[in-house]
Residue, then its C-alpha position, 0 to 999 in steps of 0.5 A: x283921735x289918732x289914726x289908729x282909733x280912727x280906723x277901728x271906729x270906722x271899721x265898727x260903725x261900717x258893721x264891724x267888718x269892711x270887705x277890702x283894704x282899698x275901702x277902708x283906705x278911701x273911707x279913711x281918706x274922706x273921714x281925715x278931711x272931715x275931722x280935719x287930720x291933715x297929718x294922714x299922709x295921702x299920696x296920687x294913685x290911679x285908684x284914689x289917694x294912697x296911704x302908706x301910714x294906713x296900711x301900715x296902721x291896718x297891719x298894727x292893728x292886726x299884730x295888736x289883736x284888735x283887727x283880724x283879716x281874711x284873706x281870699x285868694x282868685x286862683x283865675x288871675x291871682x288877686x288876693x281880696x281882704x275882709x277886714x273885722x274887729x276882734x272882740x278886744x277891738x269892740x270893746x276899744x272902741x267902745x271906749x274910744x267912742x266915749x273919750x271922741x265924742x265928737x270925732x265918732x258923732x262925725x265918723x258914724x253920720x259920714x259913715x252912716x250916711x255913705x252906707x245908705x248912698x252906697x256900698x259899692x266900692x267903685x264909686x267910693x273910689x272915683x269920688x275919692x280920686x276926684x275930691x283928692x285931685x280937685x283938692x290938690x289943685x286947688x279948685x273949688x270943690x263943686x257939682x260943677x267942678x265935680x261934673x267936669x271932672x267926671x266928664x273928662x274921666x269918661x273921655x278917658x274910657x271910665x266907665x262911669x254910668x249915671x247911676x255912679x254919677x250921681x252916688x259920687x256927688x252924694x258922697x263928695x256933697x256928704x264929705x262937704x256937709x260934715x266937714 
């Protein structure tokens, strides 16, 4: 499965729609280490690993017709929000990418399901796809231990990380390493 089928696959089991390019991002990264696509760039970003080849994907998909975005404009401080959804030509690919990768959208839809009923929060999408990115990075295995060390240190650098977030990025990074 090729990182274009990815994401519409993605976006179709999320609910057709996913509120934020970010998201899809983080979704995308955790979805590449569970299908074992190490050919997705990823790179550090203070938000989590970035991906260049995603959002470039994400604008291909658009040019193509099988996405459609809406954007959303804060005239208080200038951000721009993105609502990513399927077109209907992008429905209908998947439906047929779902038959050809059979075995690739079982894992997309379970890590996809299963994130939606730990959380559909982004923040700690975010955080538990920074920590898995630097723990991976650096080698160190991958563990409540190492994951609760981690955590701690990004509270001692003024991350507000309460223990309800705590507990949904372990869920996550524990799905992440059940599937993969």
């Amino acid at each position: 499965m090729d990182l274009l089928h990815l994401i519409m696959s993605a976006i179709q089991v999320y609910g057709d729609s996913i509120a934020s390019r970010n998201r899809i991002e983080k979704l995308v990264y955790f979805l590449s280490i569970i299908l074992g696509k190490d050919d997705i760039k990823f790179e550090y970003n203070y938000f989590g690993p970035y991906s260049t080849e995603v959002l470039e994907t994400l604008d291909k998909l658009i040019e193509i017709g099988f996405l459609d975005e809406e954007r959303h404009s804060f005239s208080f401080n200038k951000d721009k929000r993105y609502k990513l959804f399927l077109t209907e030509p992008g429905q209908d690919r998947v439906g047929v990418i779902s038959k050809i990768y059979k075995k690739d959208y079982a894992k997309i839809k379970k890590f996809t399901e299963n994130l939606n009923s730990i959380t559909k929060e982004y923040f700690p999408l975010m955080i538990a796809s920074k920590v898995y990115y630097n723990l991976k990075k650096n080698g160190t295995p991958i563990n409540n231990n190492t994951i609760n060390v981690k955590l701690d240190n990004m509270i001692k650098d003024n991350w507000n990380i309460t223990k309800n977030d705590r507990d949904k990025i372990l869920k996550i990074i524990q799905l992440v390493e059940s599937i993969k």
